[in-house]
Every structure is written in structure tokens, then in C-alpha cells.
C-alpha positions in Angstrom: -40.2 -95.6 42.1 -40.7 -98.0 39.6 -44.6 -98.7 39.0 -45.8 -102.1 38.0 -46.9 -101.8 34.6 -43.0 -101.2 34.2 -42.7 -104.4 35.6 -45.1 -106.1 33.4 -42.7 -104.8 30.7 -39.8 -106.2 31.3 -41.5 -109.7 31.2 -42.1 -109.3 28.0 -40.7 -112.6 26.1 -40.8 -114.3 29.1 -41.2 -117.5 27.5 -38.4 -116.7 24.5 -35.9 -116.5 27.5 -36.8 -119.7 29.0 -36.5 -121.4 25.7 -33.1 -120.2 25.1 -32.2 -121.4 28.5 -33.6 -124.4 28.3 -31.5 -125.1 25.4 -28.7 -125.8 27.6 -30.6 -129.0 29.6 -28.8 -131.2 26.7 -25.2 -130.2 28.5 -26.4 -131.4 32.2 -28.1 -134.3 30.9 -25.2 -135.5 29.4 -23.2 -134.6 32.2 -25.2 -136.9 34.2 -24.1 -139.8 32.5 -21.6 -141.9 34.3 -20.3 -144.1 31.8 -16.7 -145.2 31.2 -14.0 -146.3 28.5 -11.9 -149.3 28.0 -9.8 -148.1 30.4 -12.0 -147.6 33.4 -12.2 -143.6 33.1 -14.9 -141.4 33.4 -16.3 -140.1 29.9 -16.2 -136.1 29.4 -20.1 -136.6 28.6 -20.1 -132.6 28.6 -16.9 -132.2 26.2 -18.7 -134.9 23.8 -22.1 -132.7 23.7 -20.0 -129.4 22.7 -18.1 -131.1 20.5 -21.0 -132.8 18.8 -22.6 -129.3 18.0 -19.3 -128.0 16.8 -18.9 -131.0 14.3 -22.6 -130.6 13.3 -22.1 -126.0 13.1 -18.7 -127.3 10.9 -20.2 -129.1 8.0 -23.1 -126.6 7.5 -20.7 -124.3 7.0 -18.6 -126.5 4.5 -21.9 -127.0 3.3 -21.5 -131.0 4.0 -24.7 -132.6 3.8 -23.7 -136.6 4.7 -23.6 -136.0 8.4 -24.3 -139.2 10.1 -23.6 -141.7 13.1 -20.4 -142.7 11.7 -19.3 -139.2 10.7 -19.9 -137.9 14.2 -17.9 -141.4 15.5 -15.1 -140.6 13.4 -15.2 -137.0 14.5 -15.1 -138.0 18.1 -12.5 -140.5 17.7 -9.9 -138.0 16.3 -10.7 -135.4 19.1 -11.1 -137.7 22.0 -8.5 -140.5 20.7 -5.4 -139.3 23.0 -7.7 -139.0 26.6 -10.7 -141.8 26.3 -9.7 -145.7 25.1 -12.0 -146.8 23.2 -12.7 -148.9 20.1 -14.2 -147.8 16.6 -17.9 -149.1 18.0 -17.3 -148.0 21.2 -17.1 -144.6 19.6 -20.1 -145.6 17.3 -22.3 -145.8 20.3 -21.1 -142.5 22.2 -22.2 -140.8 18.8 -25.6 -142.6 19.0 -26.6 -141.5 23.0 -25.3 -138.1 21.6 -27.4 -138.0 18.7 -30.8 -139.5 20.9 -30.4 -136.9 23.4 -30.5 -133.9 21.0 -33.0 -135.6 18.7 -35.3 -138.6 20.9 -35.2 -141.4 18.8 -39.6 -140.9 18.9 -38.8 -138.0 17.0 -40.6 -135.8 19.4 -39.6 -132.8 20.5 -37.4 -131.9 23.8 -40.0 -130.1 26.3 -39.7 -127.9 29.5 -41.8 -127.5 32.1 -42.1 -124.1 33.4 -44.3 -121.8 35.0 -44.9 -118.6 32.9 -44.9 -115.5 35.1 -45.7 -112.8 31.7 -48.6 -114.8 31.5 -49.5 -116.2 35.0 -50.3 -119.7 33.6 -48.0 -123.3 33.4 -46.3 -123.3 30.2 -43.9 -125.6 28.3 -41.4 -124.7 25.7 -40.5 -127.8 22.8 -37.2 -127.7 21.0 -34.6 -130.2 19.0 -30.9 -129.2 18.3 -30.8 -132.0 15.7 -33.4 -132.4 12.6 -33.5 -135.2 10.0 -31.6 -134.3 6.9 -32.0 -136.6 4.4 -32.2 -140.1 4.4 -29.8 -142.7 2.0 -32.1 -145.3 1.2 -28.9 -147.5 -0.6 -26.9 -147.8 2.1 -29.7 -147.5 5.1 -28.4 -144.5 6.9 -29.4 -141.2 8.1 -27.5 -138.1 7.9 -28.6 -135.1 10.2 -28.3 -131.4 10.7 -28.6 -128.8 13.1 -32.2 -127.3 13.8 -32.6 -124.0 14.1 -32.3 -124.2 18.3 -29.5 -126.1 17.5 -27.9 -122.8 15.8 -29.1 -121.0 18.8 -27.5 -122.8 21.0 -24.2 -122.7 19.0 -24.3 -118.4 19.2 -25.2 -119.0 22.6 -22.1 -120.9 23.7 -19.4 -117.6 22.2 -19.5 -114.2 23.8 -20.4 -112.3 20.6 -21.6 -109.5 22.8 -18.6 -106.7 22.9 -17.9 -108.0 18.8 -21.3 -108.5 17.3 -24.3 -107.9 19.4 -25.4 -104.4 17.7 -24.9 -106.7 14.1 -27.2 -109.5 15.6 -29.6 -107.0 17.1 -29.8 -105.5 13.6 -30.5 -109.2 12.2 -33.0 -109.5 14.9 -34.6 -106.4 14.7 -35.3 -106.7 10.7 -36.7 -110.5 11.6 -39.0 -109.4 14.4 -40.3 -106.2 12.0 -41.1 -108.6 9.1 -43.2 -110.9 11.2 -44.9 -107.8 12.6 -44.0 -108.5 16.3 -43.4 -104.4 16.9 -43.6 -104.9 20.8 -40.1 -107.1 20.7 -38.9 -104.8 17.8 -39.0 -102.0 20.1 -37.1 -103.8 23.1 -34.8 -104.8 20.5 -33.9 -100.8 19.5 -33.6 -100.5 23.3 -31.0 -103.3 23.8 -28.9 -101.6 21.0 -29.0 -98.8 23.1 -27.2 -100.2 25.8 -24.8 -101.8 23.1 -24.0 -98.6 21.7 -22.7 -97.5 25.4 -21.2 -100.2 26.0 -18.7 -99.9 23.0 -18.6 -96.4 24.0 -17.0 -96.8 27.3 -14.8 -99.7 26.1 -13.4 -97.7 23.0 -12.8 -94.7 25.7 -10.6 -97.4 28.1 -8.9 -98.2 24.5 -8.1 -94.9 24.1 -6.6 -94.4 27.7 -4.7 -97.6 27.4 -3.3 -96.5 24.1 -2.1 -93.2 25.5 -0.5 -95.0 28.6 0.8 -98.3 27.5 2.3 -97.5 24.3 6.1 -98.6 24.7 7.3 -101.2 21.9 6.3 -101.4 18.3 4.6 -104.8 19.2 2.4 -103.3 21.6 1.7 -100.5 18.9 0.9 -102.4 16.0 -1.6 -104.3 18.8 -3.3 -101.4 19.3 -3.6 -100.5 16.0 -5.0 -104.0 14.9 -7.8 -103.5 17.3 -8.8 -100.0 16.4 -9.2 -100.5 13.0 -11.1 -103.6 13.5 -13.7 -101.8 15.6 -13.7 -98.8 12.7 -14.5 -102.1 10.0 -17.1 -103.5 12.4 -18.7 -100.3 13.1 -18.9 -99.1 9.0 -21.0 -102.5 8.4 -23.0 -101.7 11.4 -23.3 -97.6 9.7 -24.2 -99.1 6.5 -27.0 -101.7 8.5 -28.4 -98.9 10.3 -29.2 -97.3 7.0 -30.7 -100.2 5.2 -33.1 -100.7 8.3 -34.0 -96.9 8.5 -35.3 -97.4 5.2 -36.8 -100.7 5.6 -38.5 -99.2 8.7 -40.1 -95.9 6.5 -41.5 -98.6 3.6 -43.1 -100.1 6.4 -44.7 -96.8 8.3 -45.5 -95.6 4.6 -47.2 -99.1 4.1 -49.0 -98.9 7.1 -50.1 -95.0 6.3 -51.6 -96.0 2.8 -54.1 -98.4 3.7 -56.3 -95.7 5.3 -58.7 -98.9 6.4 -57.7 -99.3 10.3 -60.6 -101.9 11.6 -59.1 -103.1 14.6 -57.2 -101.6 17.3 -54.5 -104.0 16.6 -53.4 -101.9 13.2 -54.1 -99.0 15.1 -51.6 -100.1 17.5 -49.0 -101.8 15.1 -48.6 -98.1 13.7 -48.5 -96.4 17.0 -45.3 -98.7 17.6 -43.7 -98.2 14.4 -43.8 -94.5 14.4 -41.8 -95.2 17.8 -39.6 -97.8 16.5 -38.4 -95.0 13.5 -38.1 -92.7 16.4 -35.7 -94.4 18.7 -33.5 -96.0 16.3 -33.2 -92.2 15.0 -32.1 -92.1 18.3 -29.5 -94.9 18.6 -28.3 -94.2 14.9 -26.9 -91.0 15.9 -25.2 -92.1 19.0 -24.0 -95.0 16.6 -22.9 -92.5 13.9 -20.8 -90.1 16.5 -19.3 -93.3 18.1 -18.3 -94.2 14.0 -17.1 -91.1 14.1 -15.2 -90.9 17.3 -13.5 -94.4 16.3 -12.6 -92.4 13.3 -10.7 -89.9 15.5 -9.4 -92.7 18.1 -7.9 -94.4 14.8 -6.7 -91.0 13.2 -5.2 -89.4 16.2 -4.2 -91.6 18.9 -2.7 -93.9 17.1 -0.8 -91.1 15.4 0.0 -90.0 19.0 1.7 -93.2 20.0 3.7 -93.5 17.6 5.1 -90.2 17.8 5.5 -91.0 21.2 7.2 -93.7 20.2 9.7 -92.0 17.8 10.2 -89.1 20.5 11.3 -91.8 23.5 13.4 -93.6 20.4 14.8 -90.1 20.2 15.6 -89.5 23.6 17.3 -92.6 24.3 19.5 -92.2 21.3 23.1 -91.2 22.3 24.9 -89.5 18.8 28.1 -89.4 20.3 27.7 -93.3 21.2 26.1 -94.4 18.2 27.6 -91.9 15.3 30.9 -90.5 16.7 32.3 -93.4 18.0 31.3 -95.8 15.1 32.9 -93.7 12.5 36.4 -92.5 14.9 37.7 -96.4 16.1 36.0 -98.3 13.2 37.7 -98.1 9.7 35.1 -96.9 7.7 35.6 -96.0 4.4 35.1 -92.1 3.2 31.8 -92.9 1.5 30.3 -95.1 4.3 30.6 -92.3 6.6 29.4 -89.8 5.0 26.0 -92.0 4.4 26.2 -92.7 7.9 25.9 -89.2 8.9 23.8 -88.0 6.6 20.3 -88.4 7.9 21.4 -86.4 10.9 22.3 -83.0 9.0 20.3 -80.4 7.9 18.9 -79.6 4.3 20.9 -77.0 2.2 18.6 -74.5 1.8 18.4 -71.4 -0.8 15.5 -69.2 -2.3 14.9 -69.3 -6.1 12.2 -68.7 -8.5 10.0 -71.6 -9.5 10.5 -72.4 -13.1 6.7 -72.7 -13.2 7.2 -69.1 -13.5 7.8 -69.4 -17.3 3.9 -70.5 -18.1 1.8 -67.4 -15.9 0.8 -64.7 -18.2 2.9 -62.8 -19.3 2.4 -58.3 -19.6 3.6 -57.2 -23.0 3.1 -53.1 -23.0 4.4 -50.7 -25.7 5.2 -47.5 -25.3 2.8 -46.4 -28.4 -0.1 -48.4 -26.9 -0.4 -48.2 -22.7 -2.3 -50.4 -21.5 -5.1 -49.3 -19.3 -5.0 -50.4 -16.0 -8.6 -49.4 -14.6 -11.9 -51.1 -15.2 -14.4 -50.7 -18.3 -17.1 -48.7 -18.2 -20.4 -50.1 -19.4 -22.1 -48.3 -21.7 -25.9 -48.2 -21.3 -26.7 -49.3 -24.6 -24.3 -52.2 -24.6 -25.2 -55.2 -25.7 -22.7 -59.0 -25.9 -21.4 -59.5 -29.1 -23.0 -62.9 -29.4 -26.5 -62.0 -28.6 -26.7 -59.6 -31.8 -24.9 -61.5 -33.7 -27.7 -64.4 -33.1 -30.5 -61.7 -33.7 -29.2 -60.9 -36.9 -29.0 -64.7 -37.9 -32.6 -65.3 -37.0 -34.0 -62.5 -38.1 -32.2 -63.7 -41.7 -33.5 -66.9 -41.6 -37.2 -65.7 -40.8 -37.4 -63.2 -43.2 -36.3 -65.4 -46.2 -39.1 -68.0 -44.9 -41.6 -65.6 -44.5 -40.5 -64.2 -47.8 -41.3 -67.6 -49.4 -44.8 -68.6 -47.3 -45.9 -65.5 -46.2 -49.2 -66.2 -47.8 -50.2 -69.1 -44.8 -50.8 -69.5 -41.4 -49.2 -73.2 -41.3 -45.4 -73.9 -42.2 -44.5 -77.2 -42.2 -40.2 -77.7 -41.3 -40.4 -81.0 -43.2 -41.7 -79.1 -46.3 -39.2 -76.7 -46.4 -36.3 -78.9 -46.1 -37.6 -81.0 -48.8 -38.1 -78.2 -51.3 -34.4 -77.8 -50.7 -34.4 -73.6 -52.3 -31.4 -72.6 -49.7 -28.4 -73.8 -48.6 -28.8 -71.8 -45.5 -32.0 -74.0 -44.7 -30.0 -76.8 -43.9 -27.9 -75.5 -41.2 -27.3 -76.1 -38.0 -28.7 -72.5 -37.0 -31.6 -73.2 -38.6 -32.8 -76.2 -36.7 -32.1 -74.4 -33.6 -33.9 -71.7 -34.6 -37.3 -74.1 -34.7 -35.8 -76.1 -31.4 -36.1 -72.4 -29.9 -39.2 -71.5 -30.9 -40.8 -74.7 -30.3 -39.4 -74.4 -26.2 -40.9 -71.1 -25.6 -44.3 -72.0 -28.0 -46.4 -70.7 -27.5 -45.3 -67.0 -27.8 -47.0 -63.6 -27.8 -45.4 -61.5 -30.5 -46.2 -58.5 -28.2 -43.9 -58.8 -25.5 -41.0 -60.1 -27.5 -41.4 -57.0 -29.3 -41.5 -54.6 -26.2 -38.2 -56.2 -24.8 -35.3 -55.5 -27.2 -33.2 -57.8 -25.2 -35.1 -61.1 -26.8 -33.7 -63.0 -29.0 -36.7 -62.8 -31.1 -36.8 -59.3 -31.1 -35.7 -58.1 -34.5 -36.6 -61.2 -36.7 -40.4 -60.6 -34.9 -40.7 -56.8 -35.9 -39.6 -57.9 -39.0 -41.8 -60.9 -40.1 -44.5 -60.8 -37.1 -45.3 -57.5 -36.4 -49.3 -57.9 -37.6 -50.0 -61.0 -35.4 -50.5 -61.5 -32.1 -48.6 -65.2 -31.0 -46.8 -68.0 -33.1 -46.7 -71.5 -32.2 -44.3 -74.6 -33.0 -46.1 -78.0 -32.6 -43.6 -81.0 -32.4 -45.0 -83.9 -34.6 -44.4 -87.7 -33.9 -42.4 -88.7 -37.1 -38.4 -88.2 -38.1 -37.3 -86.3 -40.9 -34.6 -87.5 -43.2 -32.4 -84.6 -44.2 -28.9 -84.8 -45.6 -27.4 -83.3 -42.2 -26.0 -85.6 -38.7 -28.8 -84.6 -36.9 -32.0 -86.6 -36.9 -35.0 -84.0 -36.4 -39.0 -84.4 -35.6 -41.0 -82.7 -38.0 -42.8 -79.5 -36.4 -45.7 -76.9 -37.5 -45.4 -73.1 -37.1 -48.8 -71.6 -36.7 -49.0 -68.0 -37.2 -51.9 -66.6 -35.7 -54.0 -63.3 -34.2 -53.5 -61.3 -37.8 -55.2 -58.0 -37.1 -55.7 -57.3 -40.8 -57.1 -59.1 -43.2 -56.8 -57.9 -46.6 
């Protein structure tokens, strides 16, 4: 049983629905008009009042901004010229009464009356279809546009509900969240809901249709316009649904940062935004398996009818009517027939080896030398080529710098290169000798020398043996050295020397 709090809710934005329906007053106003033409017959006051927001929707989108009486006449005239007689004033003043009764010539507002049951209090609602553009003080005439009810109106008089009423929603949605209206934000998650299942059930009966229906390559390509339109207008909608998710978590994240909730209106504005996140989680994943499912309806069904379509083409076709007969009582040269019948013969078919064959590698064994065809053994001490061979190298280059400034604790790179004693100083291996030693900086001596693994190992119980830890400290300027590489200057400190002789 419904309770009435539930109630209560489903008047919310009572008064945004009467607005929108009293947009349509205009239309039986109009209608109420009994004029006639030239001719004695009744003017289509309702037709003119449609076709005056269709001229006005036009030229915003053509981006036409001289819009006026005569416009409008000139408009009507061409649309109107073969059913209505009138003359070029006569059509003046049917754009003027059109023009006053979207936009009173007092330049007040449109109102309605209405009682508002959300509220339990009389209440009006003010609109104008038409606004005031600009005016051209030269030539004493104003040009006009359509307001923003006037738009409203416009949406209101297409069924964009089955195309684009989960895009709108999504327009909505982001709108209502940036003015902070999070009670009609929510409502708005929930109609997309119902949008969702609605294109659910109508992409299922497209997907029965197709399996049943399919019998002419019209019908088929039909079908296959329509799906893919529905898999285009449903990977904008993926993409939307992603771009609001995150415009939704800036906001909760917003709303979490200022820790200084005084009212229990904040309170409550992040209440409903942590259940706005959570049901449009909701509806973005019955969105994404209906994107998904379209996916399948496009991939497979389609697929489906037209191999249906092939297998009745198949199943119809008579070969001894269409290929025996052809080729026995018409005179068909030798060629012709052979073409003819080819597509309905089978493959010659024959096993070979690939000539790919040539580039796989390739076994060469001689008799003096067998190749082994087990595994290696690993001996315990092993150790890969490369890693001694770096040892070695570093222990080198360490011991001919140590062997030069033994005597101090402070080695500057920038003063060795410039002294310029060894070739070997200049070398790629020796700069990333320093790059390594500055990484692991700073280092204790004693367990580089109790693994014999390191790197370090020998060029340490070479050179560093007495001290306990070396560091590399990376300075701020460049050096210039005669290599491709540009380098920072660093320091090696050498410290923890246990004797001191």
C-alpha cells in the first residue's frame, strides 16, 4: 500500500509541470480566433502558431539574427500561399497577432492561474515564447527570438522520447546538479531508469522482428540502418554517463572537503548526492549491458538474417534451370561457360609444405660434435657472464681512482674529468659507474661485501674494505665534458674509516 509521504513525492515539481503545460495555452488561444482571408475561409490560426515557432527554432539555428514582422510575413506567405488568399499586408498583420500573442505588446509576461497542490497554496506560473532581440534603430524595426519557453515548447511538440530522452535526461541532470537542486536531480536518475527499460524492451521486439521479418534485401538493409543507429546513439549516451559519473564524484569530493556543515541543508545536499552517485551506478550498468547487448543484436542478428537470406536465395535456386539450361540451348562460347560454372565447383585441393618453411631454424649436427639434447645443469658457483664482466670493470675504474685520491674523504667527478689523466675516465662506463652509486647512496660497505652477488662486491673489497658507507651527492650544475652526454656534477664521500693512521 502506497503511504502518503510517497504521495507527497511524486508532487515534486508540481509547479515545473504546469509551466510546461501551460506553454501550450498559445495553440488554443489562437485557435480561438475566427478570422478569415480574402476569400471568405477560415484561417488555420493553429497551423500559423506552429509554423511561427518553427520559422523562429529555423533561424536560431542558421544563426539568423534579423527576425522580424516582415520576415515572419514572408515566411507565412510562402507556406500558407496555396490554401489562404491573402495580400502581402494581409499577411503582415497575421504575423503581428502571432507575434502579440507569444510576446503581449506590454511586454509582460504570459501568466497562469493555478492552484498548487505540492504546495497547498494558489500559484501562478509567467512565461514568453518570444523575447526582444535587437532593435534597428535605422530602419525602425524589431527583430525577435525565441525565449527560452519558447525552445521548450519547440522539444515539447516532437516525440524525442524513444530517440533522445536518456541524452536530454543527461542534459537535465548535469543542469539541475550545477544549480544544486539534488531533490529533482535524483527524480531525474529515476526517469532514466524507466528510459533504460524502455529501450530495453523495444530493442528485444527489434530483435524478434528481425528474426521473423527478414525476407528482401530492402527490408534487411532496414533493419540494419536502425540497429546501428541505436548502437551510435547509445555510445554518446556510454561516453555521457561517464562524463557525469565524474562530474557527480568532483561534486561529493567538494562537498566532503569543506568539513564546515552549519545547516542541515548541506547536511542534506550531501546525503542526496551520495544517493544520486549511487543510483546512476545503478542505471549506468543497466545502460552499459544494454550498449552491450545492442552490440550483440548488431553483431549477430543481423549476421543471422542475412544468412537466412543467402540460405532461402539458396533454396530457391534451381541449377538445372539456371546453369544447365542456359549453357545447353544458348550458344555460349567455350570460355563464357566455363566462367559461368565456375563458382559452383569445388576448390582443387592438395597438401604441400609451406615455403615459410625455408626461414625456421635450421639443426646442423656433425657426426664429430653430437649435439646434446637434454638440459644444462647449473653449477652452484655459476655466475652470468655479464655480471662479472661489469665487476671487473668497476672494480678497474675504482681502483685507479682510489689509486689517485686515496688520501681524501671527498672526490669531486667534475675534478677528475677535468684533470683529464685517463682515457678510461671519460667513458661511458664510467659515468654509470657514479649514476649507480649515486641511486643506491647511501651504501654500507658491509653488506655489499658479505653478498658476492653485488655488483659492488669486488671493486668494494678492493678500494673500501676499511670504511663503513660511501655516498654520492648529486650537485645542481652541468659539467662540460668532451663526450654526448651532459652530466651533473656529484661528490663521493668516503666515510666510517676504522683506522686512522
Amino acid at each position: 500500500m502506497i503511504k502518503m509521504h510517497e504521495y507527497m513525492n511524486m508532487l515534486n515539481g508540481y509547479r515545473d509541470r504546469v509551466a510546461r503545460i501551460a506553454l501550450f495555452d498559445v495553440f488554443y488561444q489562437l485557435e480561438s480566433k475566427l478570422q478569415k482571408d480574402d476569400q471568405g475561409r477560415p484561417i488555420d490560426f493553429f497551423g500559423v502558431g506552429l509554423l511561427g515557432l518553427l520559422f523562429f527554432f529555423e533561424n536560431m539555428l542558421m544563426r539568423n539574427q534579423k527576425t522580424g514582422i516582415r520576415e515572419l510575413a514572408a515566411f507565412l506567405k510562402k507556406m500558407m500561399g496555396k490554401n489562404i488568399a491573402m495580400d502581402d499586408d494581409g499577411y503582415v498583420r497575421l504575423s503581428k497577432q502571432l507575434v502579440e500573442v507569444m510576446r503581449p505588446a506590454s511586454g509582460k509576461r504570459r501568466i497562469r492561474f493555478f492552484y498548487n497542490y505540492e504546495t497547498g497554496e494558489p500559484d501562478q506560473v509567467e512565461y514568453a515564447l518570444l523575447k526582444a532581440e535587437h532593435w534597428d534603430a535605422d530602419n525602425n524595426i524589431q527583430y525577435y527570438a525565441l525565449a527560452e519557453e519558447g525552445l521548450e515548447l519547440i522539444f515539447a511538440t516532437k516525440e524525442y522520447f524513444s530517440e533522445f530522452q536518456i541524452s536530454i535526461s543527461q542534459l537535465v541532470l548535469r543542469k539541475q546538479l550545477e544549480k544544486g537542486e539534488f531533490s529533482g536531480a535524483l527524480r531525474q536518475v529515476d526517469e532514466m531508469r524507466i528510459s533504460v527499460h524502455t529501450i530495453k524492451e523495444k530493442m528485444l521486439k527489434i530483435k524478434h522482428d528481425v528474426q521473423r521479418n527478414i525476407i528482401s534485401d530492402d527490408t534487411y538493409e532496414r533493419y540494419k540502418e536502425i540497429i546501428e543507429d541505436i548502437n551510435r546513439r547509445l555510445t554518446k549516451e556510454h561516453d555521457e554517463f561517464n562524463e557525469l559519473r565524474t562530474f557527480i564524484k568532483a561534486t561529493k569530493n567538494r562537498l566532503n572537503a569543506s568539513q564546515t556543515m552549519t545547516s542541515d541543508r548541506e547536511s542534506k545536499a550531501l546525503d542526496y548526492i551520495v544517493r544520486i552517485d549511487n543510483e546512476l551506478e545503478h542505471v549506468h550498468y543497466l545502460h552499459a549491458s544494454l550498449f552491450n547487448e545492442s552490440i550483440e543484436l548488431k553483431t549477430t542478428a543481423i549476421e543471422a538474417a542475412g544468412e537466412s537470406l543467402y540460405y532461402s536465395g539458396v533454396t530457391s535456386f534451381n541449377f538445372d534451370q539456371e546453369i544447365t539450361r542456359k549453357m545447353m540451348t544458348a550458344p555460349l562460347p567455350f570460355e563464357t561457360g566455363k566462367a559461368l560454372a565456375t563458382p559452383f565447383l569445388t576448390t582443387k585441393k592438395f597438401r604441400t609444405w609451406s615455403l615459410l618453411t625455408v626461414f625456421e631454424p635450421q639443426v646442423v649436427e656433425h657426426k664429430e660434435m653430437p649435439i646434446s639434447h637434454g638440459f644444462m645443469e647449473v653449477q652452484g658457483d655459476y655466475k652470468p657472464e655479464d655480471l662479472l664482466i661489469l665487476q671487473q670493470v668497476y672494480k678497474f675504474l675504482l681502483s685507479q681512482m682510489m689509486k689517485d685520491y686515496g688520501n681524501r674523504t671527498q672526490i669531486a667527478l667534475e675534478e677528475i674529468l677535468k684533470k683529464g689523466e685517463h682515457a678510461y675516465f671519460n667513458t661511458r662506463e664510467f659515468f654509470d659507474l657514479w649514476i649507480m652509486l649515486h641511486q643506491r647512496s647511501p651504501i654500507s660497505i658491509k653488506s655489499v661485501l658479505e653478498n658476492e652477488e653485488d655488483l659492488f662486491h669486488p671493486a668494494f673489497e678492493s678500494c673500501f674494505s676499511n670504511f663503513d658507507s660511501i655516498e654520492v651527492v648529486e650537485l645542481s650544475e652541468d659539467i662540460d665534458v668532451q663526450t654526448c652526454y651532459t652530466v651533473k656534477n656529484m661528490i663521493l664521500n668516503i666515510g666510517g674509516k676504522e683506522d686512522h693512521e
